[in-house]
Backbone as CSV, one residue per row, in Angstrom:
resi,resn,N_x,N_y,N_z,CA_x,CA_y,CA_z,C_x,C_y,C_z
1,UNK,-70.303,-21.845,14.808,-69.033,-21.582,14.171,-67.981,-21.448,15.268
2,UNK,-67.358,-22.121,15.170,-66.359,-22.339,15.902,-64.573,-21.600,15.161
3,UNK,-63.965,-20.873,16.084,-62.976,-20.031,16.132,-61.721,-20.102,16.969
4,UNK,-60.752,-20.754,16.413,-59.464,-21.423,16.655,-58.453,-20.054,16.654
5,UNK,-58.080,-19.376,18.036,-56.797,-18.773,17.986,-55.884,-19.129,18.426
6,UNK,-54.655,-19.222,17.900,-53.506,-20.016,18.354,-52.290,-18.118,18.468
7,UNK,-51.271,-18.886,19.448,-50.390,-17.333,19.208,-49.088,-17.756,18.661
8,UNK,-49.023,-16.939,18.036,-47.422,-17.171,17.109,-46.460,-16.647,18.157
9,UNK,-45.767,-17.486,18.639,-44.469,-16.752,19.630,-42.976,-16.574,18.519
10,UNK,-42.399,-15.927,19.004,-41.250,-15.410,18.016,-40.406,-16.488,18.520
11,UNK,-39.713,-17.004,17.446,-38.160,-17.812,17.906,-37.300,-17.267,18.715
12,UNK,-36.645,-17.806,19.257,-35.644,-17.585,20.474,-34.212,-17.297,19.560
13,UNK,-33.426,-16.135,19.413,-32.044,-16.960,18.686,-31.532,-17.139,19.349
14,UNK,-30.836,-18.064,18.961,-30.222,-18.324,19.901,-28.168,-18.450,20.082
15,UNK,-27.948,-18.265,17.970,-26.870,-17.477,17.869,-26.375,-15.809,18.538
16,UNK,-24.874,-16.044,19.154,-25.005,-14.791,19.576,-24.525,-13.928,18.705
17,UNK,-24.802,-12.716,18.862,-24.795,-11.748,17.948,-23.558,-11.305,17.553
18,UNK,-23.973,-10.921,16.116,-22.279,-10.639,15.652,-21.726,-8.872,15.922
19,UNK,-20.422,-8.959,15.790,-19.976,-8.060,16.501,-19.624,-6.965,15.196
20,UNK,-20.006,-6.002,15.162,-20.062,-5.214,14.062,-19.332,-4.347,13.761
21,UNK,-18.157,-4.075,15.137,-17.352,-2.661,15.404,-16.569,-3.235,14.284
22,UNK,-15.544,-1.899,13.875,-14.767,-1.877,13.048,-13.115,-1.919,13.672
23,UNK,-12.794,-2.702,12.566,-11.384,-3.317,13.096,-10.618,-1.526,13.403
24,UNK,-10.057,-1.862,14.463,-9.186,-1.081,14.971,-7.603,-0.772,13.734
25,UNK,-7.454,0.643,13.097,-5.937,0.601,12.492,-4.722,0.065,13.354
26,UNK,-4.120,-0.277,12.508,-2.696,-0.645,13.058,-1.652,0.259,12.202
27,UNK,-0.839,0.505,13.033,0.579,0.922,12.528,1.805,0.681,11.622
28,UNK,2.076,0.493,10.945,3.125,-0.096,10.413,4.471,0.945,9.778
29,UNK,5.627,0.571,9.629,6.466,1.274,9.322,7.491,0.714,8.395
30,UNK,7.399,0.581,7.122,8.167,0.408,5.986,9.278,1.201,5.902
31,UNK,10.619,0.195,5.593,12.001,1.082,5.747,12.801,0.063,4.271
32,UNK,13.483,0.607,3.532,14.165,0.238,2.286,15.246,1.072,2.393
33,UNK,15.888,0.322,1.407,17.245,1.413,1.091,17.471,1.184,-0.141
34,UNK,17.567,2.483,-1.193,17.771,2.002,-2.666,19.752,2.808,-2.590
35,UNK,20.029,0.986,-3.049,21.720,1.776,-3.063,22.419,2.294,-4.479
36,UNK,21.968,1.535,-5.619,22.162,1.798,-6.790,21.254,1.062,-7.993
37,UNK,21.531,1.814,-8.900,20.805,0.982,-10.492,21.780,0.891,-11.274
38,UNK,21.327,-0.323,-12.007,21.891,-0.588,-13.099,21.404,-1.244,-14.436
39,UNK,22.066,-0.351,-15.782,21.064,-0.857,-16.790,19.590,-0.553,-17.308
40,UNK,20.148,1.093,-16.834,18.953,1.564,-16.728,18.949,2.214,-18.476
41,UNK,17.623,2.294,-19.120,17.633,2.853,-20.794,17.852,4.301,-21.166
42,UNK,18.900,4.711,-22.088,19.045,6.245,-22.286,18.011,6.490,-23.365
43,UNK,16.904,7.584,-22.643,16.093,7.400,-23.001,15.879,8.707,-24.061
44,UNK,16.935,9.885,-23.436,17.118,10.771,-24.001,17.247,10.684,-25.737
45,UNK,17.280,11.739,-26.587,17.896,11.978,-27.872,19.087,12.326,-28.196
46,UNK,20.053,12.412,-26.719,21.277,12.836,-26.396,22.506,11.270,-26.179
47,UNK,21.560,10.441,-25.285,21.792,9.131,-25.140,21.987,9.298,-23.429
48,UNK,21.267,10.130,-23.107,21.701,10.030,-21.698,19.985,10.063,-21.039
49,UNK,19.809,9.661,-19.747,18.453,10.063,-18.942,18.365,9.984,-17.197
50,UNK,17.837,10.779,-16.833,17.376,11.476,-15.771,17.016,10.165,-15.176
51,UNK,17.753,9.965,-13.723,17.691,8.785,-13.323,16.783,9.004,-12.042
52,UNK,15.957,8.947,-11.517,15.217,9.033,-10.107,14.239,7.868,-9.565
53,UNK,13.976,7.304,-8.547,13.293,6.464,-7.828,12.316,6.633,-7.821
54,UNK,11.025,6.463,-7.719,9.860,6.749,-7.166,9.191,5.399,-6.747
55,UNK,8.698,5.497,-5.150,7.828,3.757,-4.504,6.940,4.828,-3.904
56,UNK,6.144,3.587,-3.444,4.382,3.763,-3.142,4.140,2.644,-3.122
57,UNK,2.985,2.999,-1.785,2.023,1.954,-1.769,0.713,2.176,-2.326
58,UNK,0.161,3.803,-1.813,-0.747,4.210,-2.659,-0.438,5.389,-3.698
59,UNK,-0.120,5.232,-4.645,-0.123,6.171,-5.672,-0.519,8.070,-4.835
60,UNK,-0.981,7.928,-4.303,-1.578,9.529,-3.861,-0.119,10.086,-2.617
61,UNK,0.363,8.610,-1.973,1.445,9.457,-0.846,2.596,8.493,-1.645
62,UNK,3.472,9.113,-2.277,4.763,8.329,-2.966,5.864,9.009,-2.261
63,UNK,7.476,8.509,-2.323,8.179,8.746,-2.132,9.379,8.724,-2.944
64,UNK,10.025,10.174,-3.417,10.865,10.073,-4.552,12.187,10.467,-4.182
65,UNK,13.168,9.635,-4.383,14.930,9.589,-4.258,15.042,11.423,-5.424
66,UNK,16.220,11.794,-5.049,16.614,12.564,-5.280,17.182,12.455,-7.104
67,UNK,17.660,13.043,-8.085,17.927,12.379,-9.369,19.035,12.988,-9.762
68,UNK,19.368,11.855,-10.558,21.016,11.901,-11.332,20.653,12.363,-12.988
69,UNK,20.879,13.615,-12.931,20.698,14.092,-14.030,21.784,13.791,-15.357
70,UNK,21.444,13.528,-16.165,22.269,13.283,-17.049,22.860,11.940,-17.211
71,UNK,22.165,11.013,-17.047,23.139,9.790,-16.986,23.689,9.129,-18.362
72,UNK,24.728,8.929,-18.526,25.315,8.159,-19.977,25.332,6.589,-19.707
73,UNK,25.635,5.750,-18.714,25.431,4.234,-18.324,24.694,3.636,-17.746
74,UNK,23.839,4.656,-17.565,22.669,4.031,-17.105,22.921,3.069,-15.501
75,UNK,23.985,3.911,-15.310,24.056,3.615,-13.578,23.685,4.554,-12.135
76,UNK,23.737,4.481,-11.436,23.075,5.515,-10.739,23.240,5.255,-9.418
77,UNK,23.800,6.107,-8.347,24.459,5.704,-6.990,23.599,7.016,-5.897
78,UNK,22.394,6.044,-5.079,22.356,6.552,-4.301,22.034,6.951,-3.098
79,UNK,21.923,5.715,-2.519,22.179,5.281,-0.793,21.070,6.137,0.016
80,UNK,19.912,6.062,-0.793,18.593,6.515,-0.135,17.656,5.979,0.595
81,UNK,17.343,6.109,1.828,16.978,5.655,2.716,15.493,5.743,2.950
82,UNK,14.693,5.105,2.620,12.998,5.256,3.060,12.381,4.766,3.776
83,UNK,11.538,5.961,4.305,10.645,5.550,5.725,9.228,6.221,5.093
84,UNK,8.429,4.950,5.281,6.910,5.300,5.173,6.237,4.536,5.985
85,UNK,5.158,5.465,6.461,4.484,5.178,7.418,2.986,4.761,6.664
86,UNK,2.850,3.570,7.579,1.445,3.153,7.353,0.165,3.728,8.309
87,UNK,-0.926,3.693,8.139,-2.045,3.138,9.149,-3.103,2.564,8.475
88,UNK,-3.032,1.431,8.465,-4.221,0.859,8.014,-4.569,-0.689,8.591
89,UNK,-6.130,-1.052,8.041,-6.664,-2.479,8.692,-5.845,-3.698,7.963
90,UNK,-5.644,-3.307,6.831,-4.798,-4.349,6.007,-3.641,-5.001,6.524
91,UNK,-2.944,-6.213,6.325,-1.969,-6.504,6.774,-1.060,-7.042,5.753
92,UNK,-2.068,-6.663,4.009,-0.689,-7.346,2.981,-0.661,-5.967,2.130
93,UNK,0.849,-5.744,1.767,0.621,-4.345,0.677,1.160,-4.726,-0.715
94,UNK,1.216,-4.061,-1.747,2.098,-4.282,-2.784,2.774,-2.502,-3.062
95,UNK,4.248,-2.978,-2.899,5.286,-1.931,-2.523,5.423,-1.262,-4.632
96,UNK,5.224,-0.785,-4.798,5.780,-0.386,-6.088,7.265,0.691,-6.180
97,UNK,7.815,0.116,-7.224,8.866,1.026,-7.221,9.320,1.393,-8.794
């Protein structure tokens, strides 16, 4: 009886290896200016409504303009200036306002 050993050698890879670290944050700094509205709905039972801004990128850190209480035309004046700061890997956002 005859007994055949052969050796299995492991493949060579020979792709080099992928790089696994995690992307480094980047900075970013979002700046707007809300100067006025118009045509905005009285939403009140009076015919008038509480006019205020609110943007975000993520719902949890928002940023809210100051408000025009009482409005009858639904216009609203008010030269507010926003700065939000980013850090993240992303490089596309959707701004809500």
């Amino acid at each position: 009886m005859w007994l055949e050993i052969t050796s299995m050698k492991s493949k060579k890879v020979e792709d080099a290896p992928l790089d696994i670290t995690p992307e480094p944050t980047k900075d970013y700094e979002v700046r707007f200016i809300v100067w006025k509205t118009k045509d905005i709905e009285c939403m009140d039972f009076e015919g008038t409504s509480d006019i205020f801004i609110r943007s975000f990128f993520d719902p949890d850190h928002e940023s809210l303009t100051d408000t025009h209480w009482r409005c009858q035309n639904g216009e609203g004046s008010f030269n507010w200036r926003n700065l939000i700061p980013l850090k993240s890997k992303q490089s596309s956002y959707n701004l809500s306002i």
